[in-house]
N, C-alpha and C positions, 0 to 999 in steps of 0.2 A: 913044338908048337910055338910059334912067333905070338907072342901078347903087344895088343896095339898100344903105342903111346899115350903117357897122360898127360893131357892140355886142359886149359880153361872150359875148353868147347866139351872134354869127355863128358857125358851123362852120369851121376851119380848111381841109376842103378848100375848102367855097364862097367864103371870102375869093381862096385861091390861083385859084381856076376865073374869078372874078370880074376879079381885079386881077393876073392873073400878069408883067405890069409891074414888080409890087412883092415877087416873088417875093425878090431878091436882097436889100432894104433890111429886109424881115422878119425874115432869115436872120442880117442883122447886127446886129439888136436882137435876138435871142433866139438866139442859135446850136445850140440844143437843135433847129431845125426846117431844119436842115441835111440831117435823117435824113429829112425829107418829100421831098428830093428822090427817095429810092426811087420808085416805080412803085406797088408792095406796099404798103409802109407807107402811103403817099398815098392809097389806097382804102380801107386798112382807119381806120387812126389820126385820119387826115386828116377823116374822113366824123364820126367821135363827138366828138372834142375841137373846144373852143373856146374861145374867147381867155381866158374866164373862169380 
């Protein structure tokens, strides 16, 4: 399976949906996305932001 590239433009949940491996090493370069572990936040916040 080819995994699509990450850019500015990636969507935060697609990164986590894609690479959630790297859930934890994300969380410790930004610790603002600690909050993504919600459930909620993660469908809502998660789907419109991106790395930009």
């Amino acid at each position: 399976m080819i995994k699509p590239a990450i850019t500015p433009q990636t969507r935060v949940w697609e990164f986590l949906e894609t690479f959630p491996e790297l859930e934890e090493l994300r969380i410790g370069l930004a610790p603002a996305f600690m909050k993504l572990k919600n459930p909620a936040l993660r469908r809502t916040k998660g789907r419109v932001a991106t790395f930009q």
